[in-house]
MINUSE-14855 format. One record per residue (C-alpha): x, y, z; residue number from 1. Coordinates in steps of 0.5 Angstrom, whole numbers, plus 500, padded with zeros to 3 digits. Example, Ala and Ser with C-alpha at 12.3 -4.5 7.8 and 13.67 -1.06 7.14 Angstrom:
<atoms>
525, 491, 516, 1
527, 498, 514, 2
</atoms>
This chain:
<atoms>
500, 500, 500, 1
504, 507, 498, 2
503, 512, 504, 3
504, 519, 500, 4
504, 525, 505, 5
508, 532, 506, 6
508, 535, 512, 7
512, 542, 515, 8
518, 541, 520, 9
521, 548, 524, 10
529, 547, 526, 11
531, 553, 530, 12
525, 558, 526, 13
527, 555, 518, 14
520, 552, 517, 15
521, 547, 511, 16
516, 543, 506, 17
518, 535, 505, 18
514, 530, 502, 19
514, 522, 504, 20
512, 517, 499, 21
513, 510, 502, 22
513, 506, 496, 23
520, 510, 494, 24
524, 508, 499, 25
529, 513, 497, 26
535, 513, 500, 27
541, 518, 496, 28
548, 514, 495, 29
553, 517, 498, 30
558, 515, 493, 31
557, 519, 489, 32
558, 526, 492, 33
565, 523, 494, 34
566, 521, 487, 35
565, 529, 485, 36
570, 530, 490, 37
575, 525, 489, 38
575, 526, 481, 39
574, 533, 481, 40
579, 537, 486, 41
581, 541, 480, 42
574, 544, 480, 43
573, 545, 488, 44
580, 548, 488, 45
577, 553, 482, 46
571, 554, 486, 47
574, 556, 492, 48
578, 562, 489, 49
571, 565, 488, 50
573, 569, 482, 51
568, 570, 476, 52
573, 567, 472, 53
575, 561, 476, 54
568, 559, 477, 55
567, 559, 469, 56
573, 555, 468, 57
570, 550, 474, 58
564, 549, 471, 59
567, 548, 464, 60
571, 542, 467, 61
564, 540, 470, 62
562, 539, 464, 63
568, 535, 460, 64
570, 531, 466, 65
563, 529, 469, 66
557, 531, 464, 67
560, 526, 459, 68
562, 521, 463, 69
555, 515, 462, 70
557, 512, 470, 71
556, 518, 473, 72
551, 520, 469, 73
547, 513, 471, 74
549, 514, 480, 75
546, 521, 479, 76
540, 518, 476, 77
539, 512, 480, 78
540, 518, 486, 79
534, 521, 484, 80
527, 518, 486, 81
523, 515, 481, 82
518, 520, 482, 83
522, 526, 480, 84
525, 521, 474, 85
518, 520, 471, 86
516, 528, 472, 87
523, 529, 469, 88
521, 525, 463, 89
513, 527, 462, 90
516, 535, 462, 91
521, 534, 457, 92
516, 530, 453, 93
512, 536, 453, 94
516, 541, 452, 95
518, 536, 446, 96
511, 536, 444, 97
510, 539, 437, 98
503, 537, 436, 99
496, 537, 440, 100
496, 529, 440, 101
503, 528, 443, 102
501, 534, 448, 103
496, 531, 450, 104
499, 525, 451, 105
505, 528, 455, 106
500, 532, 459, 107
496, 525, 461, 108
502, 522, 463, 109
503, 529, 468, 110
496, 528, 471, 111
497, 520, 473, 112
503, 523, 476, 113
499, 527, 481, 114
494, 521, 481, 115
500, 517, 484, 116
504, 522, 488, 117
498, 525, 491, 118
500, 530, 496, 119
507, 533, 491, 120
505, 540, 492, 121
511, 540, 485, 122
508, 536, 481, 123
500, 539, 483, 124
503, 545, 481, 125
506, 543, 474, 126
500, 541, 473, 127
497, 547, 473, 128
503, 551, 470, 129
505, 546, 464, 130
496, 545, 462, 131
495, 546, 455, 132
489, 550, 453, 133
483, 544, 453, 134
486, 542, 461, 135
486, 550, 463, 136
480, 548, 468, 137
482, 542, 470, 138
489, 543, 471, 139
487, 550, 476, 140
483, 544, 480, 141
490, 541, 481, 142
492, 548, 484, 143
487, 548, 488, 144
489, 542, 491, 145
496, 545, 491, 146
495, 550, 495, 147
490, 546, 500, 148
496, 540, 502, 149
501, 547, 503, 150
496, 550, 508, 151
494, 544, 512, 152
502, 542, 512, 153
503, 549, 515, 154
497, 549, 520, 155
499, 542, 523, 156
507, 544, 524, 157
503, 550, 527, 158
507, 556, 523, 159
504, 563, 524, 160
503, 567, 519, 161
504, 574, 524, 162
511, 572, 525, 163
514, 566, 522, 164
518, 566, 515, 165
518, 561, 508, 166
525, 562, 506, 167
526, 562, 499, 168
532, 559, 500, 169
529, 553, 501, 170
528, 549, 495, 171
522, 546, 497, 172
519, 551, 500, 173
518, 554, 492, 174
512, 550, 489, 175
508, 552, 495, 176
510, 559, 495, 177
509, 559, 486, 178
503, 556, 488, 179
499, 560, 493, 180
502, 566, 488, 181
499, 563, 482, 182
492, 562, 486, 183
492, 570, 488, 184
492, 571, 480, 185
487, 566, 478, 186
481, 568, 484, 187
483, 576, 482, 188
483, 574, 474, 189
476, 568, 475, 190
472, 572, 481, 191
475, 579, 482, 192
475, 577, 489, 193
480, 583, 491, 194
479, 582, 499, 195
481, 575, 498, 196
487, 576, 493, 197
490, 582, 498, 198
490, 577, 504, 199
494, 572, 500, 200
498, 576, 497, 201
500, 580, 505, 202
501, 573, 507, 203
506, 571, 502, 204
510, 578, 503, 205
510, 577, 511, 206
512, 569, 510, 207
518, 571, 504, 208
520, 578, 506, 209
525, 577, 500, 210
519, 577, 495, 211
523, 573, 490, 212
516, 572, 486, 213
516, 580, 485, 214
507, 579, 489, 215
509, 587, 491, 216
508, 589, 483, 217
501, 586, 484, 218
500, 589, 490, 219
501, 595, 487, 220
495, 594, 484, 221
490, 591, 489, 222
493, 597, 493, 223
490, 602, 487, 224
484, 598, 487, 225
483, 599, 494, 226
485, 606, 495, 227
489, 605, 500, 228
495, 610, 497, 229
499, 612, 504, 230
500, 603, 504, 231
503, 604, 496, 232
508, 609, 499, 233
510, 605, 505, 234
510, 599, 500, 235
515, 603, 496, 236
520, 605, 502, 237
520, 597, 504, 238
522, 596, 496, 239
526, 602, 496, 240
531, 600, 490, 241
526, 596, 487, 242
526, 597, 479, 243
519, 595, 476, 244
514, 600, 473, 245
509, 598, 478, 246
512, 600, 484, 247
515, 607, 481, 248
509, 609, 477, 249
505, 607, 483, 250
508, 611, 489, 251
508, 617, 483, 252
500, 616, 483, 253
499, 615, 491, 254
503, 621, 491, 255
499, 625, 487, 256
492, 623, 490, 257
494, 624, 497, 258
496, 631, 495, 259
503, 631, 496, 260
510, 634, 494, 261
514, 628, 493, 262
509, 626, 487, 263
512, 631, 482, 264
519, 628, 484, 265
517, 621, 483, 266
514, 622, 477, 267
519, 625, 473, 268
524, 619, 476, 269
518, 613, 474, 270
518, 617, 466, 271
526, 618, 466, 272
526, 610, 467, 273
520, 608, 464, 274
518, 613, 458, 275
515, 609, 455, 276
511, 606, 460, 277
509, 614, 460, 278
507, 614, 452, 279
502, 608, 453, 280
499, 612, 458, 281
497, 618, 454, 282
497, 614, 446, 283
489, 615, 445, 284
489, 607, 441, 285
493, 602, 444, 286
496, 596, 440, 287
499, 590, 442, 288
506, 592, 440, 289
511, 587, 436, 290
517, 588, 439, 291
520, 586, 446, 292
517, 579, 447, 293
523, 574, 448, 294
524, 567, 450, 295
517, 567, 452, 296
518, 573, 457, 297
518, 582, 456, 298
524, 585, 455, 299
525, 591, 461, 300
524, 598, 457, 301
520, 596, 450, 302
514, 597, 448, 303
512, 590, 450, 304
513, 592, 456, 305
509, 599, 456, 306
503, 595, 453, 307
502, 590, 458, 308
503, 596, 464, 309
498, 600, 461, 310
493, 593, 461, 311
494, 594, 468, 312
494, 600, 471, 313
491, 604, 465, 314
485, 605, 469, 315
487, 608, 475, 316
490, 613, 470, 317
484, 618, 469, 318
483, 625, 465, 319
486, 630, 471, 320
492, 624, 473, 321
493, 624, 464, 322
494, 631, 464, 323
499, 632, 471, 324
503, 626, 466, 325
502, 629, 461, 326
505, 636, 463, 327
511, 632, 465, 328
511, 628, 460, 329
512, 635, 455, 330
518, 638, 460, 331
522, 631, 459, 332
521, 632, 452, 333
523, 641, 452, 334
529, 638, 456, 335
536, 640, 451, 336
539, 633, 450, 337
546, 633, 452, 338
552, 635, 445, 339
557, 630, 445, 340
564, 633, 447, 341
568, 633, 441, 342
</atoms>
């Protein structure tokens, strides 16, 4: 019979996800990190430098001597858990799938996997990240059920949301973290449930302080829709070297709304850094842009980016906000541009 669970441990205030499936009965062998170590002194001694330089050529020797050694390759292999090697290979099949019958078939292969390993927040997650069109519902059930593990594991271990943290550091703490995330996005897109989303989005600041999944760009936006300007500037000076339109142009419009001076200095910063983000704002059309979609990402500064700023906080930017940037906007513009100096 598998018995399949995850559950929270707290060592000294480090709070960490772990998941336990009998049926593996996993146990890493240790030969094959004292063989990293043995064969490869070289590669330590390089590391050990700590120099750019030095750790480029340690990872290049990584490559020629061990990623094309097959012995090693299998004691790496055999170290992993079967679990992780069947989703490893069901999401390379995915991302190799070059028409919708080996998609699907490779997405099947991913839902039997949450089937099997039930309380896999990771595999739950993958699920929901990598559903192809025709499983969109099926696989934000999965999500569901994802966030529903993490927050019973963390209840049972006792963690406090007021005070405890789930340090990203931790890799295991990550699909929970991209989860919650992801359901805050998907109950603001499906319900528009702002109330809710503002909760989980204060929860995940508190318990992950680092915000390595960028939740302080959309809570820019709750904070807007709520009006709650005094909260977007504390946001700003918790963030102060943050450097993403949301937060620059977001402090500028709270500024402006409670009436104060500092308004016309963050608006002029937010335009000098983004000044197409300012452009988007005042155009009378907007159009998808062609340019500044790479790698399945948004280039930082292109009209990509502008567009999908606007998409988002174009509705807070109304008549007598559009004329204050406007007016800014011109004094940038009627700037002389610096002569190069021969």
């Amino acid at each position: 019979m598998r018995v399949c669970s995850t559950y929270v441990s707290n060592d000294g205030g480090d709070w960490l996800f772990h998941y336990h499936d009998s049926a593996n009965n996993h146990e890493p062998k240790p030969q094959t990190m004292a063989r990293f170590q043995n064969e490869l002194p070289e590669v330590l001694a390089l590391l050990d430098k700590e120099d750019i330089k030095s750790e480029e050529k340690a990872f290049e020797l990584f490559m020629e001597k061990m990623l094309t050694d097959k012995d090693f390759l299998d004691d790496i292999s055999m170290d992993m858990p079967q679990a992780d090697i069947d989703m490893d290979n069901a999401l390379e099949e995915l991302f190799n799938s070059h028409n919708t019958k080996t998609e699907d078939k490779a997405y099947q292969k991913i839902d039997k996997l949450c089937d099997k390993y039930p309380q896999r927040i990771d595999f739950l997650y993958n699920a929901y990240e990598f559903a192809p069109d025709w499983f969109v519902d099926k696989g934000f059930m999965r999500l569901n059920m994802a966030v529903l593990i993490g927050l019973n594991a963390l209840a049972q271990a006792g963690f406090d949301w007021q005070k405890d943290e789930l340090h990203w550091g931790f890799v295991e703490n990550r699909p929970f973290l991209r989860a919650y995330a992801r359901y805050a996005q998907e109950i603001m897109e499906r319900c528009h449930d702002i109330r809710q989303v503002m909760f989980i989005q204060q929860r995940l600041l508190k318990a992950c302080p680092t915000d390595n999944l960028g939740i302080r760009h959309e809570y820019v936006q709750s904070l807007l829709f709520c009006k709650k300007y005094k909260e977007v500037i504390k946001l700003y000076k918790t963030y102060p070297d943050d450097f993403d339109p949301s937060i620059v142009y977001g402090v500028a419009f709270a500024s402006w709304q409670l009436g104060q001076k500092s308004a016309d200095k963050y608006l002029k910063k937010a335009i000098q850094e983004f000044p197409l983000c300012a452009k988007e704002l005042l155009k009378k059309r907007h159009t998808i842009p062609s340019d500044g979609y790479a790698h399945g990402g948004i280039m930082v500064g292109s009209p990509a980016q502008a567009y999908e700023f606007w998409q988002q906080y174009g509705r807070f930017w109304q008549k007598d906000a559009l004329d204050w940037l406007k007016q800014h906007t011109s004094e940038q513009d009627k700037k002389p541009k610096s002569l190069n100096k021969k």
